[in-house]
TORTORBA-420719 format. One record per residue (C-alpha): chain; residue in three letters; x, y, z. Coordinates in steps of 0.2 Angstrom, whole numbers, plus 2048, in hexadecimal, padded with zeros to 3 digits. Example, Ala and Ser with C-alpha at 12.3 -4.5 7.8 and 13.67 -1.06 7.14 Angstrom:
<nodes>
+------+-------+-----+-----+-----+
| zafi | marvo |   X |   Y |   Z |
+------+-------+-----+-----+-----+
|    A |   ALA | 83E | 7EA | 827 |
|    A |   SER | 844 | 7FB | 824 |
+------+-------+-----+-----+-----+
</nodes>
This chain:
<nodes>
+------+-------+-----+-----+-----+
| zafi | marvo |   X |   Y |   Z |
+------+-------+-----+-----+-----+
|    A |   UNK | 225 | AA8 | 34B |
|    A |   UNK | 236 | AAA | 340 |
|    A |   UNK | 234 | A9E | 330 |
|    A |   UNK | 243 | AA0 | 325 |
|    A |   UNK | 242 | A97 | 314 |
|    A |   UNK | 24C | A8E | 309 |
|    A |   UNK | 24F | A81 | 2FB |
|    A |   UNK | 24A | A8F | 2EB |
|    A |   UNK | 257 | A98 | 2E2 |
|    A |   UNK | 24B | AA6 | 2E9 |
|    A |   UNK | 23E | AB3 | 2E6 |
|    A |   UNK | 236 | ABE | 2DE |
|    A |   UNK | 235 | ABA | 2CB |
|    A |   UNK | 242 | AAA | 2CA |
|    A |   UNK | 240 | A9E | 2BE |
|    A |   UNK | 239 | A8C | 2C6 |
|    A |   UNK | 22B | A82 | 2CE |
|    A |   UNK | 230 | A84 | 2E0 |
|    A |   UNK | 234 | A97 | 2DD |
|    A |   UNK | 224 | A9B | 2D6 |
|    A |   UNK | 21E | A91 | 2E5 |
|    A |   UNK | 226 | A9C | 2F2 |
|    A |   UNK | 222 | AAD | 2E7 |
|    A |   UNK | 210 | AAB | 2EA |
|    A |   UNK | 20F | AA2 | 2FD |
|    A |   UNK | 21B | AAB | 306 |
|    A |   UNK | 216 | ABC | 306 |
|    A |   UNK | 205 | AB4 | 308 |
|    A |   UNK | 20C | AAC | 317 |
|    A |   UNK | 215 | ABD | 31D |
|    A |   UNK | 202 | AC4 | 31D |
|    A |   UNK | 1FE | ABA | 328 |
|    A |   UNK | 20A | AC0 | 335 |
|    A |   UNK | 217 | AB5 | 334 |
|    A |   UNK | 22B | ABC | 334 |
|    A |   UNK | 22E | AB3 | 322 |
|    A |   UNK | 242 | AB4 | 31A |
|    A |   UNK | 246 | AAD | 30C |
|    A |   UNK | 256 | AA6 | 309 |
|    A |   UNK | 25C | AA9 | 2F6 |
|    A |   UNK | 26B | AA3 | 2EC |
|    A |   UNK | 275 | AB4 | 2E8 |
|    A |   UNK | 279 | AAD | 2D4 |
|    A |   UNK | 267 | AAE | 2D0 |
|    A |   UNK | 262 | ABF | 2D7 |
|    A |   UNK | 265 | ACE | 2CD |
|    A |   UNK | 25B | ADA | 2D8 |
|    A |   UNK | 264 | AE2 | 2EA |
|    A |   UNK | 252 | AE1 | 2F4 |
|    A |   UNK | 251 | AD9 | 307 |
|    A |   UNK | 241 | AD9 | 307 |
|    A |   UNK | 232 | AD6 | 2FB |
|    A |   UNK | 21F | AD6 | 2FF |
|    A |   UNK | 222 | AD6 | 313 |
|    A |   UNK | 231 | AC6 | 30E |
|    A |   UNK | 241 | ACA | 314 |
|    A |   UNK | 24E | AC5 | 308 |
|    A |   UNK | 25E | ABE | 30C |
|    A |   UNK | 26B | ABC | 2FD |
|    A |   UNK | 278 | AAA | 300 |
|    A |   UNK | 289 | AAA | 2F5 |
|    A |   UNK | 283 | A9A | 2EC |
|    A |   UNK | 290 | A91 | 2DF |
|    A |   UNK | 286 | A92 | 2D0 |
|    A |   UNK | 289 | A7D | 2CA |
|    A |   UNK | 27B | A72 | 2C9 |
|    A |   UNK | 282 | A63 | 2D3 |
|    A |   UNK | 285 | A6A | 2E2 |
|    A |   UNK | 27C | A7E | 2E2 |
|    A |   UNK | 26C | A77 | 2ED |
|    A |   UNK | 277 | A70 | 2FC |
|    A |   UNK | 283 | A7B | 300 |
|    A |   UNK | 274 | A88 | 2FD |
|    A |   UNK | 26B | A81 | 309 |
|    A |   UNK | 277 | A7D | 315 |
|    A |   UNK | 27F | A91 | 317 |
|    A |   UNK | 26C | A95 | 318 |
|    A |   UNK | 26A | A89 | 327 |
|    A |   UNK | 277 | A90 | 32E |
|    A |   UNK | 272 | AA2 | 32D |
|    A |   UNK | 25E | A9F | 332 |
|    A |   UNK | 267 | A98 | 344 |
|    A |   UNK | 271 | AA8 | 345 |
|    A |   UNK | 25F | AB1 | 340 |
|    A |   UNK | 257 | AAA | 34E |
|    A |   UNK | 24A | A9F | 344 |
|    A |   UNK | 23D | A94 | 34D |
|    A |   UNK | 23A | A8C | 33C |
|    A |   UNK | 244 | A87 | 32B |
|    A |   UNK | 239 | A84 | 31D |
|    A |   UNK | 245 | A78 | 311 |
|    A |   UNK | 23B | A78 | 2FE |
|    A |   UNK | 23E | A67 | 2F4 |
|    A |   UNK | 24A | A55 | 2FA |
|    A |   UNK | 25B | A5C | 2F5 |
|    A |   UNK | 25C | A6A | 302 |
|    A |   UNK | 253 | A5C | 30E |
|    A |   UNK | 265 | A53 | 30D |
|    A |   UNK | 268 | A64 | 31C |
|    A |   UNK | 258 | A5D | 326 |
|    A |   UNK | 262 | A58 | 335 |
|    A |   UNK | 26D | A67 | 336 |
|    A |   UNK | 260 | A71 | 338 |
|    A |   UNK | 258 | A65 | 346 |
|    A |   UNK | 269 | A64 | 34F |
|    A |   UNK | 26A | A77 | 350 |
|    A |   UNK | 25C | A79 | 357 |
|    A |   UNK | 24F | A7B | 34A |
|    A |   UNK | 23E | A76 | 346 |
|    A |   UNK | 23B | A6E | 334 |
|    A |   UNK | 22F | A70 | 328 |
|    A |   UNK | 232 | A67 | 317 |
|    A |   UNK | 228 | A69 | 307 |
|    A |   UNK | 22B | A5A | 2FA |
|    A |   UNK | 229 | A62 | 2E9 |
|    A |   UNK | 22B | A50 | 2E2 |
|    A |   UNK | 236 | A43 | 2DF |
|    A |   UNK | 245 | A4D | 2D6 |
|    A |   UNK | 251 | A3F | 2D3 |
|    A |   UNK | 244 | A37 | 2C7 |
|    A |   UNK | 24A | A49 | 2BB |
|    A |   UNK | 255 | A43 | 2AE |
|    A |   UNK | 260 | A51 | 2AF |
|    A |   UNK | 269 | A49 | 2BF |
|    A |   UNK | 277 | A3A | 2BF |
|    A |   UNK | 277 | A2C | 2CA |
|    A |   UNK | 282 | A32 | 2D9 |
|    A |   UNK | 277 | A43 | 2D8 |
|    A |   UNK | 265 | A36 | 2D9 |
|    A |   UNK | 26B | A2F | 2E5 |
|    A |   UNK | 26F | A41 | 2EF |
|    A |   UNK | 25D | A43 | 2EC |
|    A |   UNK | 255 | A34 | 2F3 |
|    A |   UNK | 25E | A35 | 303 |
|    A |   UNK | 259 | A47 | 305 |
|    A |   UNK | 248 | A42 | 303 |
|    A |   UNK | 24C | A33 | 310 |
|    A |   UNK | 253 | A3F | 31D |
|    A |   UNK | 245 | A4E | 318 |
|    A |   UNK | 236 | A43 | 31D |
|    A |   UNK | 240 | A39 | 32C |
|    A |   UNK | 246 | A49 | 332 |
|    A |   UNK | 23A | A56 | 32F |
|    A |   UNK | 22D | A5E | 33C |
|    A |   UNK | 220 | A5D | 331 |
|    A |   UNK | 21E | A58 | 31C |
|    A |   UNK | 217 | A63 | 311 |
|    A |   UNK | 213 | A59 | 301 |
|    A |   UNK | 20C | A61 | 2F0 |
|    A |   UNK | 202 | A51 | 2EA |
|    A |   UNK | 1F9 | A41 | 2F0 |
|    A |   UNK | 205 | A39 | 2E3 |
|    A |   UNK | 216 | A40 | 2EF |
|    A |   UNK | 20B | A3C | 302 |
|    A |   UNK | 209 | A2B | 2F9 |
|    A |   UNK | 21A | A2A | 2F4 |
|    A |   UNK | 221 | A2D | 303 |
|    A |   UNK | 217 | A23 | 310 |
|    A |   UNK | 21B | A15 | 304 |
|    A |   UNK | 22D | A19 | 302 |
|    A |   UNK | 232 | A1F | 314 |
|    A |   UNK | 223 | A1B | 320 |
|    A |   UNK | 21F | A2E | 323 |
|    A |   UNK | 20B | A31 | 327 |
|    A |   UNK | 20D | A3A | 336 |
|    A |   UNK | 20F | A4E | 335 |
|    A |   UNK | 20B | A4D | 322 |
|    A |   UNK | 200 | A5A | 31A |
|    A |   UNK | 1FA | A5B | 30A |
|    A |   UNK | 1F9 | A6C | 304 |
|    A |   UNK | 1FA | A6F | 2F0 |
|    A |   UNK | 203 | A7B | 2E4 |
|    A |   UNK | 1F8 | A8A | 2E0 |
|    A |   UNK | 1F4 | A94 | 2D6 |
|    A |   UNK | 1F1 | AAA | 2D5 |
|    A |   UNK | 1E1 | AB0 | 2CC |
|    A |   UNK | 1E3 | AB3 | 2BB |
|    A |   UNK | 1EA | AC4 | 2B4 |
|    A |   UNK | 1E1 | AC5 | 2A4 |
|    A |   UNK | 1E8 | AD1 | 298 |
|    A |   UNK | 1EF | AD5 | 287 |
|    A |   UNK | 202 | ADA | 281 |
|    A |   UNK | 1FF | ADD | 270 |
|    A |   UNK | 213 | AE6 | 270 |
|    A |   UNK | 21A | AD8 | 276 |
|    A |   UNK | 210 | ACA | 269 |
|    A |   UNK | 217 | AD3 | 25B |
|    A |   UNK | 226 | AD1 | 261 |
|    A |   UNK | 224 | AC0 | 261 |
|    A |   UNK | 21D | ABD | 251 |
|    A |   UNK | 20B | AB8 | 258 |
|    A |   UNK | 1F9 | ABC | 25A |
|    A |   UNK | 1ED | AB9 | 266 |
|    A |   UNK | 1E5 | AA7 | 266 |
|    A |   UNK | 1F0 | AA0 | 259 |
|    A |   UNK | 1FE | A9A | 262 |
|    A |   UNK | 200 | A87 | 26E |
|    A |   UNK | 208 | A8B | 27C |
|    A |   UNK | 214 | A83 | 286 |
|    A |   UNK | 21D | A89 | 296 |
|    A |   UNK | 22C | A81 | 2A1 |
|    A |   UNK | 23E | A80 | 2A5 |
|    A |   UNK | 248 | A76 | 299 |
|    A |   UNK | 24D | A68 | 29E |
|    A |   UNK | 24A | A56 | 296 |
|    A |   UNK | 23A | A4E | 2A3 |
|    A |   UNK | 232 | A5E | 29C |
|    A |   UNK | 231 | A55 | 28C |
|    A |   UNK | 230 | A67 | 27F |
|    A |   UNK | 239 | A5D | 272 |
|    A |   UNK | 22A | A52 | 273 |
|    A |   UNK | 220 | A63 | 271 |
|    A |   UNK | 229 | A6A | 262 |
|    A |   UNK | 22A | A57 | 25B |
|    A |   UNK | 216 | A56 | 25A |
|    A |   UNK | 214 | A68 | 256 |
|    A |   UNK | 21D | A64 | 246 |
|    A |   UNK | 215 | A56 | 242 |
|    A |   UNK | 202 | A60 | 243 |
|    A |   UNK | 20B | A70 | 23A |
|    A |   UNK | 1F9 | A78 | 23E |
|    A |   UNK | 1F6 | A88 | 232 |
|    A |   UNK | 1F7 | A98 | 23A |
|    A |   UNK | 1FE | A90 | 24C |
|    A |   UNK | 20A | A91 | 252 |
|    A |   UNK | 215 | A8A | 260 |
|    A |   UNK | 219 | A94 | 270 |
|    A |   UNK | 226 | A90 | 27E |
|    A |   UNK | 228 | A99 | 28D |
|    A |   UNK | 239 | A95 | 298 |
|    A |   UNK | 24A | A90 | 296 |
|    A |   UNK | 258 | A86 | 2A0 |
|    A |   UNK | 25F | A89 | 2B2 |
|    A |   UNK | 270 | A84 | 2A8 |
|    A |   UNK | 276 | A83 | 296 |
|    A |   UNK | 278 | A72 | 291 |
|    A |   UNK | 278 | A66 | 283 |
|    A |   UNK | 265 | A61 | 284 |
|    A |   UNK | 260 | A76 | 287 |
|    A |   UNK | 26B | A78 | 278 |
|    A |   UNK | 266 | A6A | 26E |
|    A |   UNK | 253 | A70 | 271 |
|    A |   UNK | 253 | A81 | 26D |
|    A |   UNK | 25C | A7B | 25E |
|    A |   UNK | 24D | A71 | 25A |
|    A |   UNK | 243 | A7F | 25D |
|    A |   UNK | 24D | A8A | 252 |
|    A |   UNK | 24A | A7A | 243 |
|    A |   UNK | 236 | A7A | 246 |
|    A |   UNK | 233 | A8D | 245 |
|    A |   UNK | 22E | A8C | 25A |
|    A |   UNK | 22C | A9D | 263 |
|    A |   UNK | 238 | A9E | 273 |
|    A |   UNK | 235 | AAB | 27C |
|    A |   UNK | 241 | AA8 | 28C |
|    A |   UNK | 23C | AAB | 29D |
|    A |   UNK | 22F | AB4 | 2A1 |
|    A |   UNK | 223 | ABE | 2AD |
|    A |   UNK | 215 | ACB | 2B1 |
|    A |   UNK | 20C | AD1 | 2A3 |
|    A |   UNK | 215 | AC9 | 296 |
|    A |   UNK | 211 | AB7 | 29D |
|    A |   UNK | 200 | ABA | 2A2 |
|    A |   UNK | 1FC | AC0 | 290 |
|    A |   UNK | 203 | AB0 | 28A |
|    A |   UNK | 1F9 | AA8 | 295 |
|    A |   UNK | 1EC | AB3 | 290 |
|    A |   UNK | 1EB | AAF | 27F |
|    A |   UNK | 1F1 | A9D | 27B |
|    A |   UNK | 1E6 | A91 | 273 |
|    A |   UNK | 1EB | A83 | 27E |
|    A |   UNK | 1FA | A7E | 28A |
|    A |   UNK | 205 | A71 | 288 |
|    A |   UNK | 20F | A67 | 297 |
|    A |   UNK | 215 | A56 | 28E |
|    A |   UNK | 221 | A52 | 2A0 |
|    A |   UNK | 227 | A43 | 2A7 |
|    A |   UNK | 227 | A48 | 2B9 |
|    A |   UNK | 21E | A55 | 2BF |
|    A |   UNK | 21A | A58 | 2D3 |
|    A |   UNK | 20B | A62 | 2D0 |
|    A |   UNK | 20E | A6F | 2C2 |
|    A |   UNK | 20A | A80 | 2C6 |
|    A |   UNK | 20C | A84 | 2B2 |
|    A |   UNK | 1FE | A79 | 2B2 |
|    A |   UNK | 1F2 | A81 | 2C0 |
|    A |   UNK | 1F8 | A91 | 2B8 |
|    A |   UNK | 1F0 | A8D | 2A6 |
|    A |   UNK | 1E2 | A86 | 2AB |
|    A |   UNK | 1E0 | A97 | 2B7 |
|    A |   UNK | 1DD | A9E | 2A7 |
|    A |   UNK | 1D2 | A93 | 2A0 |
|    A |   UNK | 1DE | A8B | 293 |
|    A |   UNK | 1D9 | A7A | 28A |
|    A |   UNK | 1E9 | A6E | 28E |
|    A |   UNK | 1F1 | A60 | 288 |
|    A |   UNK | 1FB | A57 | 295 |
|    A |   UNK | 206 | A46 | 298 |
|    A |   UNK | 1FC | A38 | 2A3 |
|    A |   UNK | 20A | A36 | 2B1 |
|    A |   UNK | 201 | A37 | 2C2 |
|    A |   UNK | 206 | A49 | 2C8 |
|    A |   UNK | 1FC | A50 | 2B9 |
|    A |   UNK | 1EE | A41 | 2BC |
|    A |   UNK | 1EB | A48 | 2CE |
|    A |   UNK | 1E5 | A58 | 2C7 |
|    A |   UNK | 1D5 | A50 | 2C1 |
|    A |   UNK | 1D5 | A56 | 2AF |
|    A |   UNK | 1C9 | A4C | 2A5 |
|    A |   UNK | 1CD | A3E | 298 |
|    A |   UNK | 1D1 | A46 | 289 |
|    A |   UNK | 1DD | A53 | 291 |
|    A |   UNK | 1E9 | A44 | 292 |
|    A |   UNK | 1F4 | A3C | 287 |
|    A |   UNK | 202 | A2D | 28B |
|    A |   UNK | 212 | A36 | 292 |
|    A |   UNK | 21F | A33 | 283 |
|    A |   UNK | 213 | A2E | 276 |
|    A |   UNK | 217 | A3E | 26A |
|    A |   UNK | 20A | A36 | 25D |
|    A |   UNK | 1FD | A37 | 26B |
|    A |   UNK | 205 | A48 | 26E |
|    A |   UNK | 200 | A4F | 25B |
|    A |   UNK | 1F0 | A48 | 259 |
|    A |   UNK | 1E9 | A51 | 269 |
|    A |   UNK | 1F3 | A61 | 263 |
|    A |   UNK | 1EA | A60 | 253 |
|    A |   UNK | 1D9 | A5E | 25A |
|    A |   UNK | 1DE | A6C | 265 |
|    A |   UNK | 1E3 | A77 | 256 |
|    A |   UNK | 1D6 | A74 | 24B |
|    A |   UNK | 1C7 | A78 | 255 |
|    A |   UNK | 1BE | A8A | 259 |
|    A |   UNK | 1C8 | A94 | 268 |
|    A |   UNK | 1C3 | A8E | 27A |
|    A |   UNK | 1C3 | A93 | 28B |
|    A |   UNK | 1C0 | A85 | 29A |
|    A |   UNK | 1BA | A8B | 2AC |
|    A |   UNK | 1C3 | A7D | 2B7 |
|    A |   UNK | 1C2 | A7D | 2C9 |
|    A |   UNK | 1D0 | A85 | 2D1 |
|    A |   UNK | 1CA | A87 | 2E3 |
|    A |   UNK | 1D6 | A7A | 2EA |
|    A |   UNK | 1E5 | A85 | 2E3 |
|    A |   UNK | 1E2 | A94 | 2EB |
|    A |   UNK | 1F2 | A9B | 2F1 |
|    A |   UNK | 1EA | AA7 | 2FF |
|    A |   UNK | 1E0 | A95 | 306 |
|    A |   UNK | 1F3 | A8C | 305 |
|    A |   UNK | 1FA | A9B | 30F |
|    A |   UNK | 1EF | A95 | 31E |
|    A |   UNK | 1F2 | A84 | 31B |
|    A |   UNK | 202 | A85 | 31C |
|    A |   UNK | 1FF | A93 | 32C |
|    A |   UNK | 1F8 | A84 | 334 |
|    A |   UNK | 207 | A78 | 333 |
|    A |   UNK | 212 | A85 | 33A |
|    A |   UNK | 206 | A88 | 349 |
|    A |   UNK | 209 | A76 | 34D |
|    A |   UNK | 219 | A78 | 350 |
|    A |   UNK | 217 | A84 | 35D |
+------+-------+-----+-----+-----+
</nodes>
């Protein structure tokens, strides 16, 4: 079975959510015998690869503007998997749903994963939420089968758009931990081992790092210091405006990062931080607590269905919440956590998702 992908800027090592998603199940998926190509956005790629741990990888002259990039993205992509001869497109998050039909009417099956209700991001204007909820409308009318990422979204869109039929819950995952230690590049940074907070994730405003940096301050814990890992997609005046802030409070921004020198981050943090207003189901979540990482996270129901307990929470938006639990956090002796991951194991997802392809056959 041909499945071409699309809906992510592309693979490997591309900053976001739903790229990281397709990093770790597609080749995964390719394992298990399946013809996999991924469709990526030419203006993110900086490598010249066509194919990339049994992934073949097909590059798309995407406009690189943030209103508009997604659609016509997925629209050439749809295109091209027809000429490829593919038996399935594989459309990642509701704006590249808007393309759900063409697909259909040339000839295609569907399989749409809803990474969450994207026009609830503050980042977007009216007319641009309102492009999103109807690619979520046509996605889930439209669609072979729903994949959805949390009980919250299978919920959401039964309620919404009557959808039960051909839905399949299969969560984000989560690779084992790659424990290790990049003394070079903590120098470089400023930091040692155990005596930084981190926080990790593109910058856009429901992310809520200027609540982060706004509590962090406040605590001023001696000795810690505050990490964050990421930046924006596109410059603008919140990104701007934030690491400005950053820049003020003395916070550590490292960029986007990768390999060794995010897994020693995550390595060595005395806890992870993920203050968001909307999440779907954070992989920088599952990722932290892979490696055993106290957390501090908002109550919205995304990071609710993870099961944390109690005191992991604190009221999204309530940055005095925020401090105390940071301070608590910072004060007390160096932990480590085993949670229970066995539900986000990305080789277990791979099969799952094996198995909703097989029922298109």
């Amino acid at each position: 079975m041909k499945i071409v992908v699309t809906g992510t800027r592309g693979i490997p090592s591309i900053m976001g959510g739903v790229e990281t998603h397709c990093e770790e199940l597609f080749p995964r998926v390719a394992a298990l015998g399946y013809d996999v190509t991924v469709m990526r956005r030419s203006s993110y790629v900086a490598d010249s690869m066509t194919e990339w741990n049994g992934v073949k990888l097909v590059d798309i002259p995407t406009p690189r503007k943030k209103a508009f990039e997604a659609i016509v993205h997925t629209v050439r992509a749809v295109i091209a998997a027809r000429r490829l001869g593919a038996d399935v497109v594989h459309i990642h998050a509701i704006g590249p749903a808007l393309v759900t039909p063409l697909a259909r009417l040339l000839g295609m099956k569907v399989v749409f994963t809803h990474h969450g209700p994207d026009y609830n991001r503050d980042k977007w204007g009216t007319a641009a939420k309102m492009m999103l909820r109807l690619g979520e409308k046509l996605g889930c009318r439209f669609a072979n089968r729903v994949i959805v990422i949390s009980d919250v979204i299978r919920n959401l869109i039964a309620a919404k758009h009557g959808r039960t039929q051909g839905v399949s819950l299969i969560y984000n995952g989560v690779p084992a931990p790659d424990k290790c230690h990049f003394h070079d590049y903590f120098s470089e940074l400023g930091i040692t081992e155990g005596n930084y907070v981190l926080g990790m994730s593109r910058f856009v405003p429901e992310k809520n790092l200027h609540h982060l940096i706004k509590a962090f301050s406040r605590v001023k814990p001696d000795g810690v210091k505050l990490v964050i890992a990421g930046d924006s997609d596109f410059p603008d005046e919140y990104s701007e405006g934030l690491k400005q802030l950053a820049r003020d409070n003395g916070v550590v921004l490292t960029g986007f990062v990768k390999g060794r020198k995010l897994h020693s981050l995550l390595t060595n943090a005395r806890c992870f931080v993920l203050p968001s207003s909307h999440e779907g189901l954070p992989i920088a979540l599952l990722e932290a607590m892979s490696y055993g990482l106290p957390v501090i996270v908002s109550d919205i129901p995304a990071n609710l269905e993870v099961g944390l307990s109690e005191e992991y929470y604190f009221p999204v938006g309530d940055v005095d919440a925020l401090a105390s639990r940071l301070s608590v956090l910072c004060e007390a002796p160096l932990a480590r956590i085993d949670y229970d991951m066995a539900k986000y194991d990305w080789n277990h997802i791979a099969k799952e998702v094996s198995d909703v392809y097989r029922s298109l056959q």
